[in-house]
Every structure is written in structure tokens, then in C-alpha cells.
C-alpha positions as a Python dict, from the first residue, in 0.01 Angstrom:
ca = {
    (1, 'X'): (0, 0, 0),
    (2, 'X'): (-156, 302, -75),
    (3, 'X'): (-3, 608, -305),
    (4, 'X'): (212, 853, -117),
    (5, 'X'): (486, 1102, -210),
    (6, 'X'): (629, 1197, 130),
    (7, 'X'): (736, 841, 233),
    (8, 'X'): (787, 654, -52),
    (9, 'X'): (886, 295, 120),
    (10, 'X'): (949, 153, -236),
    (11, 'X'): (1235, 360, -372),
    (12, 'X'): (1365, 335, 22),
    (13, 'X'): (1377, -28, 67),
    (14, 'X'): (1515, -43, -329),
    (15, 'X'): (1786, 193, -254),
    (16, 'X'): (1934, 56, 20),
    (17, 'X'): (1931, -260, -171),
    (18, 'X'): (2117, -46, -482),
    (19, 'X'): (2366, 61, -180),
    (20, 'X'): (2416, -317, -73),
    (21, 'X'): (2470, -404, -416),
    (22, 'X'): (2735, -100, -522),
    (23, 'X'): (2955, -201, -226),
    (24, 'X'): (2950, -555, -306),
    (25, 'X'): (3017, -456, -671),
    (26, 'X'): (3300, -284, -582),
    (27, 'X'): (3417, -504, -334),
    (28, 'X'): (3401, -810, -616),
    (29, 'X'): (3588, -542, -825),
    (30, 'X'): (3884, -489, -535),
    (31, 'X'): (3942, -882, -543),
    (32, 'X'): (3964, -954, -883),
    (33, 'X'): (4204, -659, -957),
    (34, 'X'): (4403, -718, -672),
    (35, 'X'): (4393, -1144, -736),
    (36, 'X'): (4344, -1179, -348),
    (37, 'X'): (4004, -1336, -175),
    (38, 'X'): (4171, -1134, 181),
    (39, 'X'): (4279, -723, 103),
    (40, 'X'): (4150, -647, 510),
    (41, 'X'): (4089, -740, 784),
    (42, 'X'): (3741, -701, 690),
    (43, 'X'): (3747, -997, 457),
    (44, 'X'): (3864, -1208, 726),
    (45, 'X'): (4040, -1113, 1006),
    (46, 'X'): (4111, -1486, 1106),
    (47, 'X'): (4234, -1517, 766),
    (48, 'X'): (4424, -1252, 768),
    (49, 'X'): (4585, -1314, 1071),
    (50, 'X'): (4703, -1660, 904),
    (51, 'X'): (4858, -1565, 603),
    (52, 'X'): (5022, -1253, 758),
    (53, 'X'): (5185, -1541, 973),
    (54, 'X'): (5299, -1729, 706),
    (55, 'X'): (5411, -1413, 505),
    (56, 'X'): (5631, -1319, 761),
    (57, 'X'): (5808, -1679, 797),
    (58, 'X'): (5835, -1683, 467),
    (59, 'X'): (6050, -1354, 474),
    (60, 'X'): (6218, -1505, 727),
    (61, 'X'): (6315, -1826, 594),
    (62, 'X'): (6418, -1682, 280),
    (63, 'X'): (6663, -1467, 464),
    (64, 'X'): (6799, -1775, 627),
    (65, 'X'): (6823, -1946, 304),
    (66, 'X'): (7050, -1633, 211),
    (67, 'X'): (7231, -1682, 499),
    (68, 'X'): (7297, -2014, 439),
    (69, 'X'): (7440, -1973, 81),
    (70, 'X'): (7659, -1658, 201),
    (71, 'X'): (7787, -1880, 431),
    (72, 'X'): (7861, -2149, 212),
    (73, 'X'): (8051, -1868, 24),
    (74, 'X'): (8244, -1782, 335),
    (75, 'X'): (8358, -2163, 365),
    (76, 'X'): (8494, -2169, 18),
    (77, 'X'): (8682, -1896, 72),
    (78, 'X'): (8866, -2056, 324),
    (79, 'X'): (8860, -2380, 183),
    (80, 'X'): (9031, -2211, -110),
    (81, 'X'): (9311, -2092, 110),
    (82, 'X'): (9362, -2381, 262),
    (83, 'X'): (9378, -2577, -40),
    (84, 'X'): (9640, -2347, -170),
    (85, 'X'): (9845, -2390, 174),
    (86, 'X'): (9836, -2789, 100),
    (87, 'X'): (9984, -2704, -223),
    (88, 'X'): (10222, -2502, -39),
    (89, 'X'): (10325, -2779, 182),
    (90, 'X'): (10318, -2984, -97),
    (91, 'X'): (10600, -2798, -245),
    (92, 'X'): (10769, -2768, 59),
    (93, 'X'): (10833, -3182, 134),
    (94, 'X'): (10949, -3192, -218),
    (95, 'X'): (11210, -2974, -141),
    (96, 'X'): (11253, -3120, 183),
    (97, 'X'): (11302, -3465, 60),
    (98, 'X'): (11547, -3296, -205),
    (99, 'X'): (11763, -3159, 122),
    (100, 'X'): (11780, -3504, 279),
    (101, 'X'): (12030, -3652, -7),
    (102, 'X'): (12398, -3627, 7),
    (103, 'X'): (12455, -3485, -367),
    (104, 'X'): (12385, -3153, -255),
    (105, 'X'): (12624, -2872, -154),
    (106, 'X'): (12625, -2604, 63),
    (107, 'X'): (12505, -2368, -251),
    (108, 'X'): (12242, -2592, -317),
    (109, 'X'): (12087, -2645, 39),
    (110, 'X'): (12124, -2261, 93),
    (111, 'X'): (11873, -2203, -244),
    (112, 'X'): (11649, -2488, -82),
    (113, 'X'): (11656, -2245, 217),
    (114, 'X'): (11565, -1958, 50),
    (115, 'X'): (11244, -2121, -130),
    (116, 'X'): (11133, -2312, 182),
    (117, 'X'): (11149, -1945, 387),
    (118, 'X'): (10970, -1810, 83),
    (119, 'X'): (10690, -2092, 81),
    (120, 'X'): (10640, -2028, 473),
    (121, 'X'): (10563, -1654, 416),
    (122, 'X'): (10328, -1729, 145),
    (123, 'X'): (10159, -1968, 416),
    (124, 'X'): (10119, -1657, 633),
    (125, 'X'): (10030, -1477, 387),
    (126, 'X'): (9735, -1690, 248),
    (127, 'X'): (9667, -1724, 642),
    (128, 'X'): (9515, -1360, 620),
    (129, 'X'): (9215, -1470, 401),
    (130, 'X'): (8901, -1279, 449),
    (131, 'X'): (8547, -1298, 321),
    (132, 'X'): (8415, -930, 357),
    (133, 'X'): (8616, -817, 585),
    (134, 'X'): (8638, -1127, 900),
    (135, 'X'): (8933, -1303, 880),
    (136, 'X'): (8914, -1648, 812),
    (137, 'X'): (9243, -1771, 973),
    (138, 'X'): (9427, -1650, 1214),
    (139, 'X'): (9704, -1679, 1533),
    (140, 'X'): (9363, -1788, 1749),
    (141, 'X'): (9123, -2027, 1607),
    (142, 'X'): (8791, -1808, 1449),
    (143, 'X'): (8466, -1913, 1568),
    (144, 'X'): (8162, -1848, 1326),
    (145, 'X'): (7817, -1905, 1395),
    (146, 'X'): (7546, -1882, 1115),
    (147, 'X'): (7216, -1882, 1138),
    (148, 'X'): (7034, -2099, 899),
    (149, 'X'): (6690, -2141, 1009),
    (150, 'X'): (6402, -1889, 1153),
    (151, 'X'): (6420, -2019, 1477),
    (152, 'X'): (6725, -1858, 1731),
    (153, 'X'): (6839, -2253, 1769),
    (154, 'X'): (6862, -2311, 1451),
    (155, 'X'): (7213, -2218, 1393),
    (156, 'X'): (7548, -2361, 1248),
    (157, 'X'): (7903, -2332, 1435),
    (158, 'X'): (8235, -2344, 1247),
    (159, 'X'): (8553, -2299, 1416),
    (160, 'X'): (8814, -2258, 1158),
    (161, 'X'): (9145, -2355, 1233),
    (162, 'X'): (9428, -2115, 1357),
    (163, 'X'): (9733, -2081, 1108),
    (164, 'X'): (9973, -1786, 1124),
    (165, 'X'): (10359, -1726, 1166),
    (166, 'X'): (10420, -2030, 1025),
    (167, 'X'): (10235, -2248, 1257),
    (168, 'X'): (9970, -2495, 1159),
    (169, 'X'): (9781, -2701, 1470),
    (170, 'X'): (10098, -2829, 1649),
    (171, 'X'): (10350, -2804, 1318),
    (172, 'X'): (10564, -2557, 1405),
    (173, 'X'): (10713, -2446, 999),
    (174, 'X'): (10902, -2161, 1085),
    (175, 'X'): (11260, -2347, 1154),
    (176, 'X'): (11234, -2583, 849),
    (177, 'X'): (11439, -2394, 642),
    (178, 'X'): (11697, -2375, 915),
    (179, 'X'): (11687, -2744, 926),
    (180, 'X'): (11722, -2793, 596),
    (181, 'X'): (12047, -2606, 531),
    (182, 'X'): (12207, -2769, 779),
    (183, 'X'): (12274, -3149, 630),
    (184, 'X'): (12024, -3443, 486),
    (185, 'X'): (11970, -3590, 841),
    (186, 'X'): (11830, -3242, 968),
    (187, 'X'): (11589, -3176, 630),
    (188, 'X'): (11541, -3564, 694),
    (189, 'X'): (11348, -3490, 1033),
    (190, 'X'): (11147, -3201, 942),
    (191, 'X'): (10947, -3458, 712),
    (192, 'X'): (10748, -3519, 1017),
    (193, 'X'): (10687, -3166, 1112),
    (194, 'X'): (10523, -3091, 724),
    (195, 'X'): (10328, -3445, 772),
    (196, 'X'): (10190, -3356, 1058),
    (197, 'X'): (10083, -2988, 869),
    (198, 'X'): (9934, -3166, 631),
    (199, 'X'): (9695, -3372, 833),
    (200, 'X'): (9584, -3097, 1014),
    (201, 'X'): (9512, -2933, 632),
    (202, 'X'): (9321, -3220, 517),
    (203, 'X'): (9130, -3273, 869),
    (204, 'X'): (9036, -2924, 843),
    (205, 'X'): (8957, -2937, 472),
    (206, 'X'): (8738, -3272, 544),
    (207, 'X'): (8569, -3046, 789),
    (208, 'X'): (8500, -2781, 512),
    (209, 'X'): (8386, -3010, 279),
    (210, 'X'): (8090, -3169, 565),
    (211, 'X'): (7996, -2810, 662),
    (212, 'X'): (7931, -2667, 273),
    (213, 'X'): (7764, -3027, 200),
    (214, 'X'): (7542, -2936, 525),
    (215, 'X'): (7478, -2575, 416),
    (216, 'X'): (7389, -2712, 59),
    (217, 'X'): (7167, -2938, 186),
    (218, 'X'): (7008, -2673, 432),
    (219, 'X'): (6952, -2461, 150),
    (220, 'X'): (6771, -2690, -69),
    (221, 'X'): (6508, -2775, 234),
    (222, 'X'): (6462, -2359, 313),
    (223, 'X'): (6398, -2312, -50),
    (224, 'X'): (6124, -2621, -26),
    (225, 'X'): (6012, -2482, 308),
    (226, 'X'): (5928, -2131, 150),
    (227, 'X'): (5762, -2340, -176),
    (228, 'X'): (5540, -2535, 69),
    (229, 'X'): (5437, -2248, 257),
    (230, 'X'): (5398, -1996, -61),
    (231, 'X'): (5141, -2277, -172),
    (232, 'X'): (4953, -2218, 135),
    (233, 'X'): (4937, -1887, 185),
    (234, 'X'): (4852, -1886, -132),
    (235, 'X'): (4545, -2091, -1),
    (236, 'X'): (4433, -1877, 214),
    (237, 'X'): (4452, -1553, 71),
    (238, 'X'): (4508, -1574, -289),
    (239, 'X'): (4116, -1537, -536),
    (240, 'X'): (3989, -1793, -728),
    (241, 'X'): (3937, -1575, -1042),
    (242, 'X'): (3701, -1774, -1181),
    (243, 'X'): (3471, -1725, -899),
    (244, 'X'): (3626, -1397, -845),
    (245, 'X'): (3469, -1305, -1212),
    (246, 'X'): (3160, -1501, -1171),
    (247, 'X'): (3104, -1293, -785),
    (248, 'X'): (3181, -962, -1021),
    (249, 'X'): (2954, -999, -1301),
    (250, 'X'): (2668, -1151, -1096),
    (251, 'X'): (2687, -778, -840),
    (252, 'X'): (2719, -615, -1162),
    (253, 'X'): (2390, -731, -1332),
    (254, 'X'): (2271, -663, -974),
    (255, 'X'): (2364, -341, -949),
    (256, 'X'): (2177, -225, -1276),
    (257, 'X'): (1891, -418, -1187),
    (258, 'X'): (1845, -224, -859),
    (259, 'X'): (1939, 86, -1042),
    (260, 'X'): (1686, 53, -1271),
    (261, 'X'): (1419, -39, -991),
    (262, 'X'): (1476, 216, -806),
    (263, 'X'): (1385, 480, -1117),
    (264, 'X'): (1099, 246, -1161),
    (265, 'X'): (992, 269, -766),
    (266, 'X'): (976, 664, -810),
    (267, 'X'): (735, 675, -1068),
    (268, 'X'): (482, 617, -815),
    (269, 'X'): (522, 1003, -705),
    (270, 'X'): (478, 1088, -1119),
    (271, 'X'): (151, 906, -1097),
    (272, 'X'): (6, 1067, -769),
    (273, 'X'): (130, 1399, -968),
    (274, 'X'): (-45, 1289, -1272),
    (275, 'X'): (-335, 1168, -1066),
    (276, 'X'): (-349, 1566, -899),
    (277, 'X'): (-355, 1719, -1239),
    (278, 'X'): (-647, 1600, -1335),
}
């Protein structure tokens, strides 16, 4: 090609090539600093669309993973009442099996009577549990649902037991006392009535113990969920850096070169000036 100073095709063509090479420079430069292959939907919108996917099950499974240890929390709560209400009970056949022998006299039953009315209200009051705010047990059996999975089915259902005003299942506590003041025979037959308390208590603390072994178990396979698809996403999106660094330096040495070609590719208009002043 001739020499020419209005089109210069040279400095042109290498320019565009120093353009090509700046944004790829830069582009290199995004990835490395931000450690991720996809930052748009320009560096892959397929891609992209992926790991945006997975991000957002991720936040979701995580969540039910918190879910699933609150409500673990929530079931200990009420486990821990209910343990303390077998305790109660507990107490209260002691003394019941104390008022059905003969030694005692009327003093001694009416004491009996006053702790067995005082270990009934501490039942109804340990009935009143809460876990931030719900109540746990009440005078109508408290259904709970918890969601423990990112799906809307995948959900747990605990119905806790009702206890309140001295009544637990079909154990009806609140004339016990009565009973016992009356004579052995009478403190004699409430023995059935705690019994029958107390199997409802350990039924219902069985129950507990099934549900927080469930919810621990749920827990661990979120937490492996969210590992497995971390890794993946990961995958997808996350740079290599050692290719990230090689893809950087390479447009870098590119980028001078076709800087420095494209000052070369304009001395062509110094020599047609150099060429006119002679």
C-alpha cells in the first residue's frame, strides 16, 4: 500500500485492535478482582441464569435449616416442661401412696392435701410454657407446623398435648387432693388417675424425643444440601485464578504491544511529512 496521511488504514485497523485488547484487559482485570468467571449476564447469560438458581435455593435452604433448629428449640422447651410436670407427678404418687396407709391422722392427710393442691397448681402453672411468645400447652391441644425444607410440602406437624386446670389427656388431677384427705382407700384409688398422667407424659415426651431426633437429622442433610450445592455454584461461576492470571497478563502484554504498534503505524504520516520537506 501506498503512503497516505488522510486514511491511514494501519493505525485504523491497529487501533481497533488496541480497543479489543483494553476491554479484554479490563475485563480479565474485573474477574480476577472479583474471583468470579460470571459478573453479567454478558459473561454468560446461561450461566448466569444457573447459578442465580442455585444462589437462591441456597438462601432458601439455609433458612429452612434455621427453621429447623428454632424449631428444635421450640420442642425442648416443651419437652422441658413436661419433664418437670413428670417430676411433678412424681412427687405427687409419693405422697399419694403416703395417704393410702393407716398411720396417718387427720393433721397429717390435711398437710398431704395442701402439697398435692400445691403440686397441681405448679402443673398449671408449668402448663403456660411459651417459646417466644406461642404457648406450648394449653386447655386445647396446639398444633405447630414447621417448615423444614424449600419446597411448600416439605413441612413438619407437631401437635403438642393439651394440659391445663389440672387435666392431663383423660387424668383428671384436680380432685386428688380431695381424695386424699379423705382416708387410705380414697388416696388408694387416685393411684390410677396419676398413672394414667404419667403415661400420657411419657407418650408425649417419646413423641418429643422422635420429633427433635427428626429435626436433628433434617438439619444435618440441609446443611449438606447447601455444601453440595455451594460446591456447584461454585462451578459455575466461581474463576479459576490461575487461568484468571494467566487470561490477565497475556491481554496485558497485548495491550502494550498494540499500544506500541499503533505509535509505530503513525509514523508513516512523519515520513510522507519528511518525504514533503525535502
Amino acid at each position: 500500500m501506498g503512503m497516505v496521511i488522510k486514511n491511514n488504514l494501519d493505525s485504523v485497523r491497529t487501533y481497533n485492535i488496541y480497543n479489543r485488547n483494553t476491554i479484554a484487559l479490563s475485563d480479565a482485570m474485573y474477574k480476577v478482582s472479583s474471583g468470579q468467571r460470571i459478573n453479567s449476564a454478558a459473561d454468560s447469560a446461561s450461566d448466569l441464569a444457573i447459578s442465580e438458581g442455585m444462589r437462591t435455593r441456597i438462601r432458601s435452604l439455609d433458612q429452612a435449616n434455621r427453621n429447623a433448629q428454632n424449631a428444635n428449640s421450640m420442642i425442648k422447651t416443651a419437652e422441658g416442661a413436661l419433664t418437670n410436670i413428670a417430676d411433678i407427678l412424681a412427687s405427687m404418687r409419693e405422697k399419694v401412696m403416703h395417704a393410702a396407709n393407716d398411720d396417718l391422722n387427720s393433721t397429717d392427710r390435711t398437710l398431704i392435701q395442701t402439697e398435692i393442691t400445691s403440686l397441681v397448681n405448679q402443673i398449671n402453672q408449668n402448663a403456660k410454657a411459651r417459646y417466644n411468645g406461642i404457648e406450648l400447652l394449653a386447655s386445647e391441644a396446639v398444633v405447630l407446623k414447621f417448615q423444614v425444607g424449600d419446597l411448600a410440602d416439605d413441612a413438619v406437624t407437631y401437635t403438642m398435648a393439651a394440659i391445663a386446670e389440672g387435666k392431663i389427656g383423660d387424668a383428671d388431677l384436680s380432685g386428688v387432693a380431695e381424695q386424699v384427705a379423705t382416708d387410705a382407700d380414697s388416696a388408694k384409688g387416685q393411684l390410677a388417675t396419676i398413672d394414667t398422667a404419667l403415661a400420657v407424659l411419657n407418650s408425649e415426651l417419646a413423641n418429643l424425643g422422635s420429633y427433635e431426633t427428626q429435626l436433628g437429622y433434617t438439619s444435618d442433610n440441609l446443611a449438606t444440601q447447601v455444601e453440595n450445592l455451594t460446591a456447584a455454584e461454585s462451578t459455575v461461576r466461581d474463576l479459576d485464578m490461575a487461568k484468571g492470571m494467566t487470561d490477565f497478563m497475556k491481554m496485558n502484554v497485548l495491550t502494550q504491544a498494540s499500544q506500541f504498534m499503533l505509535a509505530q503505524a503513525g509514523q508513516n504520516a512523519y515520513s510522507v511529512m519528511n518525504l514533503l520537506q525535502q
